[in-house]
Phi, psi and omega in degrees: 000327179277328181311290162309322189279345179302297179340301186300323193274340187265329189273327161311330167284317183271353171213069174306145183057011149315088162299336176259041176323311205261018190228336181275320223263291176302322162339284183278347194285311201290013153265335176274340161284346182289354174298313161279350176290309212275003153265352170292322189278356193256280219290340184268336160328273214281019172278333162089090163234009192252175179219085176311349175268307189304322166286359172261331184281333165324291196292327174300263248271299226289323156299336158317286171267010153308308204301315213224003169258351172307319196287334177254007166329237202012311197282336181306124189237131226242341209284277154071239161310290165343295184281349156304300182291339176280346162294272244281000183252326178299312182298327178302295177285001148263003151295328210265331176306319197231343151328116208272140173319142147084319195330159175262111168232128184316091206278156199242000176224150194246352184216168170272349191324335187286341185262322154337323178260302167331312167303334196260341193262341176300284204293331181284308176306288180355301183294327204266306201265004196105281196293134196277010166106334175298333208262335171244336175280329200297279197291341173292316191287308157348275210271330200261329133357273188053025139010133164281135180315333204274305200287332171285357170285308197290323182305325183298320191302295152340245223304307205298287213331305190302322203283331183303332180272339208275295186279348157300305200287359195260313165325297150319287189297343209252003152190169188310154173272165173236106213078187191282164166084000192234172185217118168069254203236026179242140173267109196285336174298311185259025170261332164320273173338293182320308188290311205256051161258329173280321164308314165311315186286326177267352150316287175328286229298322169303323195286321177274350166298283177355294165329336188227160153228204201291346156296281114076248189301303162316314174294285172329262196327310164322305150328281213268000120358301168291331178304286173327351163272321163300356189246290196303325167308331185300336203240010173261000000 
């Protein structure tokens, strides 16, 4: 969510006249989160916060449009989705906002068959906005679910992590690079930095989870929801 607008403001000075700006920009922000997904995903591992069947029927879809859909950008009308994902973060984030502590929710789906296509739909926002797909797996494990906060989080990392490397490299493969430093349309200068900035950042970010508890952690996760609506309206 910080990513992209950094991007945007940043890869134009270094790729004056650079036409795909906005497609090197999602690219590389979604390379530079696999840095941190992926220690996030070593720590929920061993908290065993993750629920493998689900995070594998997450990924038959999510990896799908990781996979084949990076090669039809150009082609893509993003609005859409877009506007989908932005019902589905507002109803999310004021439930979780006004939602009474400690409640029991019920889960309202009884099998997984329903995540395979939710995944395909994870992985299509991901490629077109940027965004990795956590802002949607989190509240489908909650509310569709009925999921614990800690495990639908740990399930998400797990799931986000996979998808992220699938569409760096899909990315990476769909097209020549552009400028020095780059391999297809991910830029390594400014993606590195980015990554292992984040990796730093989800260190802190683990000592204060430890720390808090899970209304708590709702609130934080509420909070960045709302960036994310806010990010997306900004961009329709």
């Amino acid at each position: 969510m910080i990513f992209i607008p950094s991007l945007l403001f940043v890869l134009p000075h270094q790729l004056p006249g650079e036409t795909t700006i906005y497609f090197i920009a999602v690219a590389t922000s979604l390379f530079a989160a696999v840095f941190s997904s992926g220690g996030a995903f070593v720590n929920h591992l061993r908290a065993k916060n993750i629920d493998l069947r689900k995070a594998l029927f997450f990924l038959s879809g999510s990896l799908a449009a990781a996979i084949f859909l990076p090669q039809f950008m150009n082609g893509v009308d993003s609005t859409i989705p877009k506007f989908i994902l932005l019902l589905v973060l507002i109803v999310s984030a004021v439930k979780l906002l006004f939602e009474k502590q400690n409640v029991e929710r019920k889960a309202l789906f009884k099998n997984d068959y329903f995540l395979p296509a939710i995944g395909l739909f994870v992985g299509a926002i991901a490629v077109s906005t940027g965004i990795g797909g956590g802002v949607i797996v989190v509240p489908v494990l909650l509310f569709l679910y009925g999921m614990k906060i800690n495990k639908a989080i740990g399930t998400s990392v797990m799931v986000v992590m996979t998808t992220l490397i699938a569409i760096s490299i899909s990315y990476a493969l769909s097209s020549e690079g552009h400028g020095t430093g780059s391999i297809g349309y991910l830029n390594l200068h400014a993606g590195i930095p980015l990554g292992v900035g984040a990796v730093v950042g989800s260190r802190v970010g683990k000592l204060l989870m430890n720390k808090l508890s899970a209304s708590v952690i709702k609130k934080i996760f509420s909070l960045f929801l709302l960036i994310a609506i806010i990010k997306i309206i900004l961009s329709l």
